[in-house]
C-alpha positions as CSV (number, residue, x, y, z in Angstrom):
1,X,0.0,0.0,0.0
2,X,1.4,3.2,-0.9
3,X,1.3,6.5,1.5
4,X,-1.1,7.8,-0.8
5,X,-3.5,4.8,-0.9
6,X,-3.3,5.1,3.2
7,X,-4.0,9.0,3.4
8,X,-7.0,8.1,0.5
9,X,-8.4,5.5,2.7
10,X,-9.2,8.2,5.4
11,X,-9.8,11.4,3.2
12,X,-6.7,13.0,3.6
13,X,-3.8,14.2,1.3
14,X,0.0,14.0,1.9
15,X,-0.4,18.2,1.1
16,X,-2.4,18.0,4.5
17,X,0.0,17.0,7.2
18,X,2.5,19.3,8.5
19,X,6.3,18.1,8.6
20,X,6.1,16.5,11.5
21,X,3.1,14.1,10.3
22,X,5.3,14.0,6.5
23,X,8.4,12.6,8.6
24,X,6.9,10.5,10.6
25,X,4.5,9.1,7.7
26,X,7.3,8.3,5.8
27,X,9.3,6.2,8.5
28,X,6.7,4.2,9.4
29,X,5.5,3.3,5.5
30,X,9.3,2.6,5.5
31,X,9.2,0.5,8.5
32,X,6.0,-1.6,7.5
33,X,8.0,-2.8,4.6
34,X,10.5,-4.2,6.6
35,X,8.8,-5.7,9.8
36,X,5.8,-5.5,11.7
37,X,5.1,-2.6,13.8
38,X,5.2,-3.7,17.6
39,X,3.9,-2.0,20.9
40,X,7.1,-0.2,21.4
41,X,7.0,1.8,17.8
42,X,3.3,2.8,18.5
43,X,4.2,4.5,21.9
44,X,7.1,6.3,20.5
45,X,5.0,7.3,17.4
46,X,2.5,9.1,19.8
47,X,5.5,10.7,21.6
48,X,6.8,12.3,18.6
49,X,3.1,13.2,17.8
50,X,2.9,14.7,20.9
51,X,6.7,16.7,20.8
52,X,4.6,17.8,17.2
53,X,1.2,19.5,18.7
54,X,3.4,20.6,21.9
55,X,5.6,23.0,19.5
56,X,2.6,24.0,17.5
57,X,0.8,25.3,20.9
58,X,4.1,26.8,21.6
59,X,3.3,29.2,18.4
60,X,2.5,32.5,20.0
61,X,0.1,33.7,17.3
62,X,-2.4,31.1,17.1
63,X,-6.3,31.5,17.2
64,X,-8.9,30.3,19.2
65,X,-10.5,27.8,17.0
66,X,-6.6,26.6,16.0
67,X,-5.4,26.5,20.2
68,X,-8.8,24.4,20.9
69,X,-8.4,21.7,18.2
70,X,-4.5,21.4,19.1
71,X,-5.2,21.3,22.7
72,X,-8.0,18.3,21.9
73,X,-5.0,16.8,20.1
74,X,-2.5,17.2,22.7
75,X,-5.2,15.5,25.0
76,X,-6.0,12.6,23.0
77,X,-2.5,11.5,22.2
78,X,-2.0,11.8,26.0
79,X,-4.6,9.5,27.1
80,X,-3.9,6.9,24.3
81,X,-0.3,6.7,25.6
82,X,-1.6,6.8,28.9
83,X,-3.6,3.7,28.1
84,X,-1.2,1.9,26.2
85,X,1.6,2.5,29.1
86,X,-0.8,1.1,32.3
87,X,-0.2,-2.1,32.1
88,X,3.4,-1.5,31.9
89,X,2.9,1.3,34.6
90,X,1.1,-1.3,36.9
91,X,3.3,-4.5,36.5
92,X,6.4,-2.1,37.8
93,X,4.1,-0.8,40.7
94,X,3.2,-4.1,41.4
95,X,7.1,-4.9,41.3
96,X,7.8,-2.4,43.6
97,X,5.0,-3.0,46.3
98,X,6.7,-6.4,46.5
99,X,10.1,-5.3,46.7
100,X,9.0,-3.3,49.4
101,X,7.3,-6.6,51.2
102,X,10.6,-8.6,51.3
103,X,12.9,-6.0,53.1
C-alpha cells in the first residue's frame, strides 16, 4: 500500500500533514515494509506526535478555533499513551510494592 493509498483511505492528502506528520509518515511506510510494527513503535510514534502539537501550541500567534483543536489533540495523544503504558505502569508498581514486602 502506498502512503497515498493510506491517506486516501481516510480522506486526507500528503499536502495536508504538516512536517512533523510528512516525517513520521514516511518512517513508518518505511518500516511496514521491513517488519511489523510492535507495541514499542506505537508508543514512540504518539511521543513524537505529541513533541509535534506541543511545538505547534508553543506558536504565539495562534487562534482560538486553532489552540482548541490542538489542545483536543495534545489530549487525546496523552490518554492513548496513557492507556497503552498502564499495564506496563502497573506491573512495575506491582514490582515495587513487593520489593517493598521482602525487606
Amino acid at each position: 500500500m502506498t502512503i497515498s493509498e493510506l491517506l486516501a483511505k481516510y480522506n486526507l492528502k500528503y499536502e495536508d500533514l504538516n512536517i512533523s506528520e510528512k516525517e513520521t509518515l514516511q518512517r513508518w511506510m518505511e518500516e511496514l515494509a521491513s517488519k511489523e510494527i510492535t507495541l514499542d513503535d506505537v508508543k514512540n510514534y504518539i511521543r513524537e506526535m505529541i513533541t509535534g502539537v506541543e511545538m505547534e501550541l508553543a506558536e504565539c500567534d495562534l487562534n482560538q478555533k486553532k489552540d482548541i483543536f490542538l489542545k483536543g489533540r495534545l489530549k487525546n495523544y496523552l490518554l492513548l499513551l496513557s492507556f497503552l503504558e498502564g499495564p506496563e505502569k502497573a506491573k512495575q508498581a506491582l514490582e515495587k510494592q513487593l520489593k517493598n514486602l521482602k525487606k
